[in-house]
TORPA-4810 file (N, C-alpha, C, O; in nm, 3 decimals):
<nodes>
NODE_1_-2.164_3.706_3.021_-2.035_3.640_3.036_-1.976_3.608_2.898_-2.050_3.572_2.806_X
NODE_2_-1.835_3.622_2.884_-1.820_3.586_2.727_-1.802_3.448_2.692_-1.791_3.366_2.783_X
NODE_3_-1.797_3.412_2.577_-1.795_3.279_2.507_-1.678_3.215_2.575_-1.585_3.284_2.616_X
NODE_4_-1.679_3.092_2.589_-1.532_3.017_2.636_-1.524_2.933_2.539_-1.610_2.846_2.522_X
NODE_5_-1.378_2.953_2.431_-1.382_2.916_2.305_-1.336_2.767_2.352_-1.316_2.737_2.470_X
NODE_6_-1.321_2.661_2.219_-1.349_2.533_2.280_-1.202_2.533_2.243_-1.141_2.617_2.177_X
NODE_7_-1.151_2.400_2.312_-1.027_2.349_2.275_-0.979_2.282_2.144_-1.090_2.251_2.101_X
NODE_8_-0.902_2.242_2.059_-0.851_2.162_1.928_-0.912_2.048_2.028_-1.021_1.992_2.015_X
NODE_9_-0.825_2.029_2.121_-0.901_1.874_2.157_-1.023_1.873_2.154_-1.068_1.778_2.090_X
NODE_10_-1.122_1.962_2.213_-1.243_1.935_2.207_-1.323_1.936_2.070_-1.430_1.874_2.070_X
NODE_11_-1.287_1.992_1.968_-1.353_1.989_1.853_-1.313_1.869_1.820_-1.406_1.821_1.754_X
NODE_12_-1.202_1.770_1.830_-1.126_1.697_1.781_-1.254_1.561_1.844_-1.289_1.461_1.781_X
NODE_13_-1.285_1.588_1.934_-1.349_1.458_2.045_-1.500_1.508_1.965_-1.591_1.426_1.981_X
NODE_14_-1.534_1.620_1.889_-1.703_1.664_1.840_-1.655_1.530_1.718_-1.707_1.418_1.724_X
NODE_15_-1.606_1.548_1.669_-1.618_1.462_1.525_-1.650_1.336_1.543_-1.744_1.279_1.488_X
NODE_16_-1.557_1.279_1.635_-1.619_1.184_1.659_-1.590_1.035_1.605_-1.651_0.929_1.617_X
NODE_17_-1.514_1.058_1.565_-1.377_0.910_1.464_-1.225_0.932_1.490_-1.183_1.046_1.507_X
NODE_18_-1.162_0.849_1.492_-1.009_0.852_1.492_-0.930_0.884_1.437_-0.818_0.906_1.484_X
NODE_19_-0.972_0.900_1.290_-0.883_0.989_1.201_-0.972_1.094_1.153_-1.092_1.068_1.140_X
NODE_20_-0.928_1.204_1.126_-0.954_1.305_1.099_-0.887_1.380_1.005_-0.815_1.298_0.949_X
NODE_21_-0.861_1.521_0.938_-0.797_1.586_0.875_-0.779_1.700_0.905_-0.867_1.754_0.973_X
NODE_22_-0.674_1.769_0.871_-0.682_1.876_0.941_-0.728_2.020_0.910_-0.715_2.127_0.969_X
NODE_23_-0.795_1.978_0.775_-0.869_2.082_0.712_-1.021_2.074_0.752_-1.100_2.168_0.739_X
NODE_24_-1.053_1.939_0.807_-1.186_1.901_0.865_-1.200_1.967_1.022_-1.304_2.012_1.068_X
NODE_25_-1.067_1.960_1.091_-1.051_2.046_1.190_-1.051_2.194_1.171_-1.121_2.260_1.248_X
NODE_26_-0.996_2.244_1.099_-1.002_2.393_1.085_-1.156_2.451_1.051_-1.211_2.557_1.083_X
NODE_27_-1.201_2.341_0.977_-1.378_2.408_0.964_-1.483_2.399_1.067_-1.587_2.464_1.080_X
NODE_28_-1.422_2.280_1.154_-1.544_2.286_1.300_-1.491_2.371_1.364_-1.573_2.421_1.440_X
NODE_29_-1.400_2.412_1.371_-1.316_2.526_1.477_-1.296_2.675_1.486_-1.283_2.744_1.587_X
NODE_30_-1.297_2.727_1.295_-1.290_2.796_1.274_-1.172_2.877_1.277_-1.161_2.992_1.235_X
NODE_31_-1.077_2.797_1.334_-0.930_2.852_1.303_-0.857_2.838_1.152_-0.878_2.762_1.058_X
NODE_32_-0.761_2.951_1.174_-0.723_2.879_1.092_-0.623_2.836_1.018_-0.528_2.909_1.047_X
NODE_33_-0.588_2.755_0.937_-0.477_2.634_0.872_-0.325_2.638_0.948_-0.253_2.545_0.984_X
NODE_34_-0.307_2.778_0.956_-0.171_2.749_1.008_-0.198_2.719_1.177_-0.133_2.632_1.234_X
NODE_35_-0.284_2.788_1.237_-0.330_2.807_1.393_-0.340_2.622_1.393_-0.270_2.564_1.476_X
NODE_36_-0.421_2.546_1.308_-0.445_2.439_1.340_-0.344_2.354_1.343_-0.332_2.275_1.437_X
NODE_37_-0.248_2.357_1.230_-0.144_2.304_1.189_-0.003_2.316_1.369_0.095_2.249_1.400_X
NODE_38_-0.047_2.390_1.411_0.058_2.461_1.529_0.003_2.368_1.685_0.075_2.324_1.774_X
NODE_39_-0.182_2.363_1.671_-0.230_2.281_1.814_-0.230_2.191_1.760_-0.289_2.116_1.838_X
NODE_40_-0.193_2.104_1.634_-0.204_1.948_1.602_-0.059_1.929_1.639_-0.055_1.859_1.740_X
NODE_41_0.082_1.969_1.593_0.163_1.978_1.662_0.182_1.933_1.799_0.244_1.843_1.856_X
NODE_42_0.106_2.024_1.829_0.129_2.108_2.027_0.066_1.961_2.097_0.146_1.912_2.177_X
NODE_43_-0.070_1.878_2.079_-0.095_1.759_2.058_-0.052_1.676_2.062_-0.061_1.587_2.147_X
NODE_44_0.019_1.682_1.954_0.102_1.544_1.963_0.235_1.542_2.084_0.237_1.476_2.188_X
NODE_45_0.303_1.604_2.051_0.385_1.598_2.176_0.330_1.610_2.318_0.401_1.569_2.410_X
NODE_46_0.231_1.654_2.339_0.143_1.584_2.432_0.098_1.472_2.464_0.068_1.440_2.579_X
NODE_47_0.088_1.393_2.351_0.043_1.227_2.345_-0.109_1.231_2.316_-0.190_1.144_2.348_X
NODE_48_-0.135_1.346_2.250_-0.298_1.389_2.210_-0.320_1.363_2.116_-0.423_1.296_2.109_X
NODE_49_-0.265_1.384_2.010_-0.269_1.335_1.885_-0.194_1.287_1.832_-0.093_1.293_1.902_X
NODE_50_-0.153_1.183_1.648_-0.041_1.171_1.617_-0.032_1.177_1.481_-0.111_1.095_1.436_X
NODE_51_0.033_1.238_1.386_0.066_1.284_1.249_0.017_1.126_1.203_0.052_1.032_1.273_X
NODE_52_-0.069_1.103_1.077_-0.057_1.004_1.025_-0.010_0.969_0.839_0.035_0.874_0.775_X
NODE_53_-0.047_1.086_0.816_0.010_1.167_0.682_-0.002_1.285_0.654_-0.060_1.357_0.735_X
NODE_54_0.047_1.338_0.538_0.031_1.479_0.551_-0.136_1.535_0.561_-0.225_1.484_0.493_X
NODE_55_-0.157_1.637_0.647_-0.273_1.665_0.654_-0.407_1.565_0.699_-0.521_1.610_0.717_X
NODE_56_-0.374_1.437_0.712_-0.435_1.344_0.784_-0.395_1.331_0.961_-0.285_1.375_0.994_X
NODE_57_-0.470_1.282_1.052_-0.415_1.286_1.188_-0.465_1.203_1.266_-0.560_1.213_1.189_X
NODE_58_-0.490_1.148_1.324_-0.578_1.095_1.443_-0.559_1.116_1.559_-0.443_1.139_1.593_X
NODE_59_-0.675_1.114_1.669_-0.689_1.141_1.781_-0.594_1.054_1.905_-0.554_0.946_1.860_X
NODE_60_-0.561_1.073_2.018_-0.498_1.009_2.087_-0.348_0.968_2.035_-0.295_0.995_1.927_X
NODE_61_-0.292_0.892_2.153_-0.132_0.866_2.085_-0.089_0.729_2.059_0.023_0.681_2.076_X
NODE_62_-0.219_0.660_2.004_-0.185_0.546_1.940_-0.239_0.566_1.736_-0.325_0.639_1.686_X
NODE_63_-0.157_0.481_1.681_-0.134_0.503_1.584_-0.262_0.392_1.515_-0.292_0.281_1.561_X
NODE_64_-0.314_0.450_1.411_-0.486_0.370_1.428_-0.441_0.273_1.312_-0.326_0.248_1.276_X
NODE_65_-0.554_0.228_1.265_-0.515_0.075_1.212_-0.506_0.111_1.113_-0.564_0.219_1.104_X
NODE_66_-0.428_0.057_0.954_-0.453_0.129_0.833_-0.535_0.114_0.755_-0.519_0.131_0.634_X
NODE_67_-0.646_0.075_0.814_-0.779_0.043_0.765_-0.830_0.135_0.786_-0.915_0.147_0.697_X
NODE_68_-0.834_0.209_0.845_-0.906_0.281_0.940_-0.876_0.409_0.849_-0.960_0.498_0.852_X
NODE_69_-0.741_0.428_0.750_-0.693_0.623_0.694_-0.713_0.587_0.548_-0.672_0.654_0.453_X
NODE_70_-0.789_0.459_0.542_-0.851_0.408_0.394_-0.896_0.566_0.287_-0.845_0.636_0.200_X
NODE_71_-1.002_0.560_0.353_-1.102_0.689_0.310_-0.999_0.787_0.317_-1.027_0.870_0.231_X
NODE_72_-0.884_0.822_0.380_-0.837_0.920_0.369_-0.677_0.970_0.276_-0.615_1.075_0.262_X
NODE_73_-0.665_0.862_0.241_-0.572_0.841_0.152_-0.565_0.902_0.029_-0.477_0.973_-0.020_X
NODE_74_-0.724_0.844_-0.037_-0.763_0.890_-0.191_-0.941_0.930_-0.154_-1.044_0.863_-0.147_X
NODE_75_-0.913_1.049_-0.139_-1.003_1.170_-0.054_-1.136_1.191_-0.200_-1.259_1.196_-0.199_X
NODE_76_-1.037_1.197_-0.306_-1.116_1.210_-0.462_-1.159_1.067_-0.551_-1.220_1.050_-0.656_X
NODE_77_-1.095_0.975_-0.453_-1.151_0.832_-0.569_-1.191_0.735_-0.478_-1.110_0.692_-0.396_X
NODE_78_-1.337_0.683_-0.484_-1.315_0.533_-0.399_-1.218_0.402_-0.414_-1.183_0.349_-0.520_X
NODE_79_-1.187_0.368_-0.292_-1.084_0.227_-0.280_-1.186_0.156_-0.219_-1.289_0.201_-0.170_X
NODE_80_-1.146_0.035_-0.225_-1.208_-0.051_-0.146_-1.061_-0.157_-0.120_-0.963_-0.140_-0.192_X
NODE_81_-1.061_-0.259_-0.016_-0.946_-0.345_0.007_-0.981_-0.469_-0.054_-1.086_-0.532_-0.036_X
NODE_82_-0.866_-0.504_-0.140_-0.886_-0.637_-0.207_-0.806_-0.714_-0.240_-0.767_-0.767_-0.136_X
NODE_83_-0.725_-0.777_-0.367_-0.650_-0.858_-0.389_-0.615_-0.935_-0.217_-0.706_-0.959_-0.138_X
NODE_84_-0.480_-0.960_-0.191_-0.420_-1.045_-0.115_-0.468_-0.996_0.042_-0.496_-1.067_0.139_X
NODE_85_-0.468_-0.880_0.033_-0.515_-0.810_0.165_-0.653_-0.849_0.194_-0.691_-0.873_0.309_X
NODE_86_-0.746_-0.857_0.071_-0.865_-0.882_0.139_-0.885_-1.036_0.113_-0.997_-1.064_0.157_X
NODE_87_-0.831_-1.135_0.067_-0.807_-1.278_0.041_-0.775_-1.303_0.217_-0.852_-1.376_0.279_X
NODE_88_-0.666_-1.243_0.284_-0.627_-1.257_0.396_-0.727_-1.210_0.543_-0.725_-1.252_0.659_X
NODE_89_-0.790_-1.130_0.489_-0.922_-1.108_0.585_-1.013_-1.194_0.608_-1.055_-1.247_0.711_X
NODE_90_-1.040_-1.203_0.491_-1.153_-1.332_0.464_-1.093_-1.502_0.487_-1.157_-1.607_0.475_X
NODE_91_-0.987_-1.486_0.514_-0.937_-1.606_0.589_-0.897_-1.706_0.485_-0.870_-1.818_0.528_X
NODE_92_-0.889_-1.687_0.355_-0.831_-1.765_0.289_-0.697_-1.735_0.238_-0.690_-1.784_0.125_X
NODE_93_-0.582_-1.675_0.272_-0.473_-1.676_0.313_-0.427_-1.673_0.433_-0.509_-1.608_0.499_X
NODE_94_-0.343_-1.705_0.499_-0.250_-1.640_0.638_-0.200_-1.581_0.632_-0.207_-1.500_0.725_X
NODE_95_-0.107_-1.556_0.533_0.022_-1.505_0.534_-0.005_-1.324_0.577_-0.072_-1.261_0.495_X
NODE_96_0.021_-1.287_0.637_-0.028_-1.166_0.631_0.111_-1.044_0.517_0.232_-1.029_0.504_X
NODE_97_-0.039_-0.981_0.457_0.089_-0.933_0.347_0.145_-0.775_0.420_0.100_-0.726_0.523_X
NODE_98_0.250_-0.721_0.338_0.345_-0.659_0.418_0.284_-0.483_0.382_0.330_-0.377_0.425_X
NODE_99_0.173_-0.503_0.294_0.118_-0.390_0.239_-0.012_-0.384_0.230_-0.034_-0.499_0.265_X
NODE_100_-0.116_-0.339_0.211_-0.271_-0.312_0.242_-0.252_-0.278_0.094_-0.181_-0.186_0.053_X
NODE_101_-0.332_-0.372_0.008_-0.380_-0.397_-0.125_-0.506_-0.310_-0.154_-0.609_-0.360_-0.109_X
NODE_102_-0.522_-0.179_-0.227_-0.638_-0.125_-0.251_-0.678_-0.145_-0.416_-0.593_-0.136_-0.505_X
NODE_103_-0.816_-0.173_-0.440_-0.856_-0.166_-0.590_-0.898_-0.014_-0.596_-0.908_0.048_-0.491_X
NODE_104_-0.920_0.039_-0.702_-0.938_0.205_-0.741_-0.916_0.236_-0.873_-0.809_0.216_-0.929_X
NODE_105_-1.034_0.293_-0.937_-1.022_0.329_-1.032_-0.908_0.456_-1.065_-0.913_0.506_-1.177_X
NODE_106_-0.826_0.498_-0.986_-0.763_0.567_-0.989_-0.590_0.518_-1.062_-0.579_0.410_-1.119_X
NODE_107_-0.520_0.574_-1.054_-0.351_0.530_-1.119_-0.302_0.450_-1.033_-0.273_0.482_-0.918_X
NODE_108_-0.283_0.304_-1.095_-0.190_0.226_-1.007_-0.070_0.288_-0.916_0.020_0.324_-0.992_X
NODE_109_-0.042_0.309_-0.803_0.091_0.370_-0.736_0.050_0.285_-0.578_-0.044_0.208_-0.554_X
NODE_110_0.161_0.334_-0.487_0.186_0.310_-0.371_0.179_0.420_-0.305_0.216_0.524_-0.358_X
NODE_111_0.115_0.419_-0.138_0.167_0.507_-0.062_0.184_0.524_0.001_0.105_0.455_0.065_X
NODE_112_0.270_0.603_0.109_0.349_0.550_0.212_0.295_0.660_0.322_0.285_0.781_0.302_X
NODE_113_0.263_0.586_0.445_0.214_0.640_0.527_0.273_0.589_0.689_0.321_0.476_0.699_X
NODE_114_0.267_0.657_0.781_0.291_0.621_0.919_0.227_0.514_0.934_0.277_0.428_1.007_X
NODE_115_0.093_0.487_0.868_0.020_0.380_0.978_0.040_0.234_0.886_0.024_0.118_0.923_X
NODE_116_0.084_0.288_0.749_0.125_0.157_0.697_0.168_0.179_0.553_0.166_0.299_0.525_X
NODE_117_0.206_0.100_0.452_0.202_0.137_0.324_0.081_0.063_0.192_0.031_-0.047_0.171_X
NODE_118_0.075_0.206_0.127_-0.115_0.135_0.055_-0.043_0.103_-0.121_0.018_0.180_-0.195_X
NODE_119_-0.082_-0.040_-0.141_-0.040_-0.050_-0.328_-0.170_-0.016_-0.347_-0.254_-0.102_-0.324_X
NODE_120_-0.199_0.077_-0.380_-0.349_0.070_-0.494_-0.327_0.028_-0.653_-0.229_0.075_-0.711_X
NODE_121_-0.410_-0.053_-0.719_-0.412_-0.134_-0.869_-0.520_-0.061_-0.903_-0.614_-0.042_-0.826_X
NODE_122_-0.515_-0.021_-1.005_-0.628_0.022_-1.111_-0.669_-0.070_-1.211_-0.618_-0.137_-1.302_X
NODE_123_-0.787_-0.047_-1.157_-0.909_-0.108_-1.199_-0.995_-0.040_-1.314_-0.987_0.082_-1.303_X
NODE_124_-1.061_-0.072_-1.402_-1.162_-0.033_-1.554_-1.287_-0.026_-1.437_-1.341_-0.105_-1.358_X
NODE_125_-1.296_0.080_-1.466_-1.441_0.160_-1.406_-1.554_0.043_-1.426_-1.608_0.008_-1.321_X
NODE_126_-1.598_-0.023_-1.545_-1.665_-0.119_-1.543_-1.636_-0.221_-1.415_-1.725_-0.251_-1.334_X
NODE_127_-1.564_-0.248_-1.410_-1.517_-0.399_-1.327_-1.457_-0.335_-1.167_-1.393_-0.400_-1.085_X
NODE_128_-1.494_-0.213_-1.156_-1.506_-0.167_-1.023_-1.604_-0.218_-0.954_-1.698_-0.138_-0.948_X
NODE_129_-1.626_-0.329_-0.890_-1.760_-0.346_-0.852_-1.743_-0.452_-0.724_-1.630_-0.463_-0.678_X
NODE_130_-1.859_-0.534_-0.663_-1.826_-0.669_-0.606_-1.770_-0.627_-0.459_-1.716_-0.725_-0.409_X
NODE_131_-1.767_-0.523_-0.383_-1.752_-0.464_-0.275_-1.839_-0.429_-0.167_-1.946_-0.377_-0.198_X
NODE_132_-1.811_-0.448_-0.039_-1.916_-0.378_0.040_-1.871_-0.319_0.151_-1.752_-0.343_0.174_X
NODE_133_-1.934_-0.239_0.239_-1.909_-0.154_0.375_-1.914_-0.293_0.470_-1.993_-0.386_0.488_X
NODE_134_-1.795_-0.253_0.515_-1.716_-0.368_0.669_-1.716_-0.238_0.762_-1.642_-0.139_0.751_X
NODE_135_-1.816_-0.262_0.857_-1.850_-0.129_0.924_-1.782_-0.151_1.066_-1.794_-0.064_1.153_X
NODE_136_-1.715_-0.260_1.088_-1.628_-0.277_1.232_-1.472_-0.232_1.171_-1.377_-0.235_1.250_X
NODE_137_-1.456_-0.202_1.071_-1.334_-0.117_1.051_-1.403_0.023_0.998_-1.369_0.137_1.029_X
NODE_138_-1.472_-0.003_0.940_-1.547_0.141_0.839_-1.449_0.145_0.669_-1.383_0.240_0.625_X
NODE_139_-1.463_0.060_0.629_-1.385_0.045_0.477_-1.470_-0.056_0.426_-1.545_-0.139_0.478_X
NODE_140_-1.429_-0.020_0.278_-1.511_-0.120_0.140_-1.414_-0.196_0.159_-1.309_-0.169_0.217_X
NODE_141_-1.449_-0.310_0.106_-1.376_-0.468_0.080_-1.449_-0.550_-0.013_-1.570_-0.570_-0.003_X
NODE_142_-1.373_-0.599_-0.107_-1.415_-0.675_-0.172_-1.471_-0.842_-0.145_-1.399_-0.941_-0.149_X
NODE_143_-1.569_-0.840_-0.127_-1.619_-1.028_-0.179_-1.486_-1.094_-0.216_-1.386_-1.049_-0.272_X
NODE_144_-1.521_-1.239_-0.158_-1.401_-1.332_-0.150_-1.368_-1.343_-0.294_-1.266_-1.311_-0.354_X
NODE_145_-1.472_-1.392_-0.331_-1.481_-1.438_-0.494_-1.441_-1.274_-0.574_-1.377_-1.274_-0.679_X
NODE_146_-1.472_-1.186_-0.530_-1.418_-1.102_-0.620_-1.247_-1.030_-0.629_-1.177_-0.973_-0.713_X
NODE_147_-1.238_-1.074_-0.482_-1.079_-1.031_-0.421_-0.967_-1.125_-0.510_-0.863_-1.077_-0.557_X
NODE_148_-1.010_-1.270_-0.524_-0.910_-1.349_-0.616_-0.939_-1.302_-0.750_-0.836_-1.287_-0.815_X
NODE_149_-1.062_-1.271_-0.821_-1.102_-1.233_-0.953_-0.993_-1.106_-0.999_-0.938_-1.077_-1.105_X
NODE_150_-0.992_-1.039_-0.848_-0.929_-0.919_-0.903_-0.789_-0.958_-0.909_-0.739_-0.898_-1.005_X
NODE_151_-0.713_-1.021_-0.858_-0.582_-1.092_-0.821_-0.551_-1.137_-0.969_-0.451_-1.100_-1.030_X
NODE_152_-0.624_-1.199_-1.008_-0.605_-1.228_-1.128_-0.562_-1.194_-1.267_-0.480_-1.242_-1.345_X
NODE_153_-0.690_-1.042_-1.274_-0.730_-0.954_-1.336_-0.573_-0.858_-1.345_-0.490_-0.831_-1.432_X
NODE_154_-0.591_-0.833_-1.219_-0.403_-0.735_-1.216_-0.301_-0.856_-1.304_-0.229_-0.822_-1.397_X
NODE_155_-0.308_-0.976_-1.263_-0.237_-1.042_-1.305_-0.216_-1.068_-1.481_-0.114_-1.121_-1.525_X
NODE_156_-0.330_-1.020_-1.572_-0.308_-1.106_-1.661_-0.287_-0.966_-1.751_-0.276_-0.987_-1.872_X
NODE_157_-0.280_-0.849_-1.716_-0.198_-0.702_-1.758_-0.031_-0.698_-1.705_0.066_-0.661_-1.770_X
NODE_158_-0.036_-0.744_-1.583_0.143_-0.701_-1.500_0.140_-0.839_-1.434_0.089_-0.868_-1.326_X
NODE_159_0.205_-0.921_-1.521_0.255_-1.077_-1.481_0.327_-1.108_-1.334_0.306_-1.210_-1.269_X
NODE_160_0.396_-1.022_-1.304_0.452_-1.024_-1.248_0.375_-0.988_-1.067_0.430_-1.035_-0.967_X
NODE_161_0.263_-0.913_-1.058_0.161_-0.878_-0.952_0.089_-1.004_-0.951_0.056_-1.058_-1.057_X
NODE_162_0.061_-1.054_-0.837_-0.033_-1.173_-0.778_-0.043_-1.273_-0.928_-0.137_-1.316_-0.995_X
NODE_163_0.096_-1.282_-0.936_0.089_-1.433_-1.032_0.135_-1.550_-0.926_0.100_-1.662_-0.963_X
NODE_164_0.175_-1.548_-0.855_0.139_-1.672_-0.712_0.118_-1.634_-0.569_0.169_-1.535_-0.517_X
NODE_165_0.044_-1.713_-0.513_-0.022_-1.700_-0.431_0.021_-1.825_-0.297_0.052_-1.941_-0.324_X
NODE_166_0.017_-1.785_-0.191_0.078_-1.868_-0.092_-0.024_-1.949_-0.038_-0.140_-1.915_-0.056_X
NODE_167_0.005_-2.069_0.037_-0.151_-2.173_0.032_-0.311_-2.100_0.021_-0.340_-2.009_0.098_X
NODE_168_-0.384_-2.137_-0.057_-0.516_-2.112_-0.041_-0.583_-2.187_0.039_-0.582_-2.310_0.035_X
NODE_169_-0.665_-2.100_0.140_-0.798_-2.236_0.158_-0.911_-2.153_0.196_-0.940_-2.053_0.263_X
NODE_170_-0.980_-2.274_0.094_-1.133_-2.190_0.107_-1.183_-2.206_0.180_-1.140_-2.276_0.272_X
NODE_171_-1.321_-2.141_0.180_-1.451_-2.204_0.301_-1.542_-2.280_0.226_-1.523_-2.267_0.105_X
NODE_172_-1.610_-2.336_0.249_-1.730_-2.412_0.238_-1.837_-2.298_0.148_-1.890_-2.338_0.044_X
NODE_173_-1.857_-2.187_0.187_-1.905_-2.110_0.119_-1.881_-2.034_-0.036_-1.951_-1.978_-0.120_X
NODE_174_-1.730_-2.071_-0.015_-1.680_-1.977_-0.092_-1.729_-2.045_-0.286_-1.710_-2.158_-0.330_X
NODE_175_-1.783_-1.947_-0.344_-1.820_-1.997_-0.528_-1.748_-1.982_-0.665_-1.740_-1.895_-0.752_X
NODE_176_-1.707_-2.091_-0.645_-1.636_-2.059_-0.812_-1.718_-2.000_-0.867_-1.700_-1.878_-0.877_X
NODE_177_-1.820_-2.050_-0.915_-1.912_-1.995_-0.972_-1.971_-1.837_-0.979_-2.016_-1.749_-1.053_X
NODE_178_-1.940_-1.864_-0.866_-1.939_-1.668_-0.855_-1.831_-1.623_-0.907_-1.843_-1.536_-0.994_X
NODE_179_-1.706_-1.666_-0.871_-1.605_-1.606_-0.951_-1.641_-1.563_-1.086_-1.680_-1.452_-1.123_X
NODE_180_-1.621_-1.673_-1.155_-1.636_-1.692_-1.289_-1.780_-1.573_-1.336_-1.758_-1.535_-1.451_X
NODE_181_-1.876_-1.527_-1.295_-1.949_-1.460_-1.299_-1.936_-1.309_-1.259_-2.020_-1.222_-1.278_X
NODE_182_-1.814_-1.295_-1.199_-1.772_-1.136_-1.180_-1.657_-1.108_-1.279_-1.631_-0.993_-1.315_X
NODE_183_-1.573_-1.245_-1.334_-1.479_-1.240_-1.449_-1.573_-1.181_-1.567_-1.534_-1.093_-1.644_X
NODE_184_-1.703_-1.240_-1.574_-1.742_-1.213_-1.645_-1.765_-0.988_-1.718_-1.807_-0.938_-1.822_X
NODE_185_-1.719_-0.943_-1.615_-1.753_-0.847_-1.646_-1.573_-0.742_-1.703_-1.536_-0.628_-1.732_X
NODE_186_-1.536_-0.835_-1.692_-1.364_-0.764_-1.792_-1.409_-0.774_-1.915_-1.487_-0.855_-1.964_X
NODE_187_-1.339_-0.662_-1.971_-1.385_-0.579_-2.094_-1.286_-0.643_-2.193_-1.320_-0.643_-2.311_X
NODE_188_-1.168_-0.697_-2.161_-1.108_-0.740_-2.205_-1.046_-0.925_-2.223_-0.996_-1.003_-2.142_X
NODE_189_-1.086_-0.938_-2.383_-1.097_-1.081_-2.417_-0.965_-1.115_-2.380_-0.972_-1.235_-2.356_X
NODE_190_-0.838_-1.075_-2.361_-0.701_-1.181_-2.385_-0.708_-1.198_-2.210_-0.664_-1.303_-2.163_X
NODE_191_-0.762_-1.095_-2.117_-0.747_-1.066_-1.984_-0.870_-1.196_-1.961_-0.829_-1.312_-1.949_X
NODE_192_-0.960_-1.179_-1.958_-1.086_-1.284_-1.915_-1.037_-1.416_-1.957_-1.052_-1.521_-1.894_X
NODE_193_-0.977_-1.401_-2.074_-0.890_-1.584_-2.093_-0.854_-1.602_-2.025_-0.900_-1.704_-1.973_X
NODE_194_-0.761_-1.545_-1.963_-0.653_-1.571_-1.931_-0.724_-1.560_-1.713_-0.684_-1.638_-1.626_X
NODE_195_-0.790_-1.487_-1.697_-0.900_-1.536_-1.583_-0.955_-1.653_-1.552_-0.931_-1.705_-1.443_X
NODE_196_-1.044_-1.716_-1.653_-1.109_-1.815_-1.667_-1.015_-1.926_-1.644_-1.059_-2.005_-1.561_X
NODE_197_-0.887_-1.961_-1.698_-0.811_-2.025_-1.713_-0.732_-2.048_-1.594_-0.685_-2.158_-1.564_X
NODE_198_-0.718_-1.928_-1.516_-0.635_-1.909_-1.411_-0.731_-1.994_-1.280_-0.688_-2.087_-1.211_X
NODE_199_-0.890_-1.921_-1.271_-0.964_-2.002_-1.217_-1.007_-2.141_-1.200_-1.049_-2.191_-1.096_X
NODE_200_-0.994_-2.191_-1.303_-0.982_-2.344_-1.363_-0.879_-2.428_-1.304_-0.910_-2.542_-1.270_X
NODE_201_-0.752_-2.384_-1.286_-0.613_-2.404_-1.247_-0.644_-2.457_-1.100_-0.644_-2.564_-1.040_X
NODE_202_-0.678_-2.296_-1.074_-0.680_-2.269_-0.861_-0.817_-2.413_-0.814_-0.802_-2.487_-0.717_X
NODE_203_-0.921_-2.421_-0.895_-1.038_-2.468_-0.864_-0.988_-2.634_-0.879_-1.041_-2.730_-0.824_X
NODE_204_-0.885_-2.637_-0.959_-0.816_-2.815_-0.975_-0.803_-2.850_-0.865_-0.858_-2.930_-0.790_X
NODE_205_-0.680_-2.744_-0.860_-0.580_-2.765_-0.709_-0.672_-2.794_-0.572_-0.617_-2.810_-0.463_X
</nodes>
């Protein structure tokens, strides 16, 4: 009997996550780029799938969280979520901000996507650090103490980025002391002043 080749949907349901790519589809499938590019299409207007950036996609016809197209954004550099975005996770802001804050050693820019828009800040490869896997979204995030460190850090290069901040409140857990111990690792003396100082300020208040 001959082979019964599988469907885009069905390779789409092998992977096995919500976002996907569509070059990641063309290699379980074996079609190819344009063939795939035509049933991701055909999909969506079905309510099967839905464009989430170029060459990015996800399954079904809801539009996934933008946590979730993290990893797929900057395919060649790790991000992790931090400054105000991850201050606001961790529950010491409310305000919810209007953009998903990524750190990355990569070129400060923005980018604009269906499922939301990403500021990524560049970060000194040294002081990339202080992050971990949040595996109920599947993205890096920075430590509380390191999410304001970094807030800072942007701050004391581009004055104008996270030089105020809308009520804080901490937890019971949360360590200056730790702060001050991940400041410790900026390479730069006028920037770490100007950290230390900033911390001192927030820790009054």
């Amino acid at each position: 009997m001959p082979t019964v080749k599988k469907t885009l949907a069905a390779h789409i349901a092998e992977l096995g996550r919500p976002v996907f790519t569509a070059r990641e589809l063309a290699g379980v499938s074996g079609r190819s780029a344009s063939v795939v590019s035509q049933g991701l299409a055909f999909l969506a207007r079905q309510g099967l799938a839905v464009k989430v950036a170029h060459g990015v996609w996800a399954a079904g016809g809801a539009m996934p969280s933008p946590y979730a197209v993290i990893p797929y954004i900057l395919p060649r550099r790790r991000a992790y979520v931090s400054f105000t975005s991850a201050l606001h996770l961790h529950g010491i802001i409310e305000q919810i901000p209007q953009v998903v804050t990524l750190a990355s050693v990569a070129h400060t820019k923005e980018i604009t996507t269906n499922a939301g828009t990403f500021a990524v800040h560049h970060l000194a490869p040294a002081f990339f650090k202080g992050f971990s896997w949040r595996e109920a979204g599947r993205f890096f995030i920075a430590e509380p103490e390191k999410a304001l460190v970094d807030c800072l850090y942007v701050s004391a290069f581009r004055e104008r980025r996270f030089s105020h901040f809308p009520e804080l409140d901490f937890p019971v857990a949360f360590s200056f002391k730790k702060a001050v111990a991940w400041a410790a690792f900026i390479n730069s003396g006028a920037a770490l002043k100007f950290v230390l100082k900033r911390l001192a300020e927030i820790e009054r208040d």
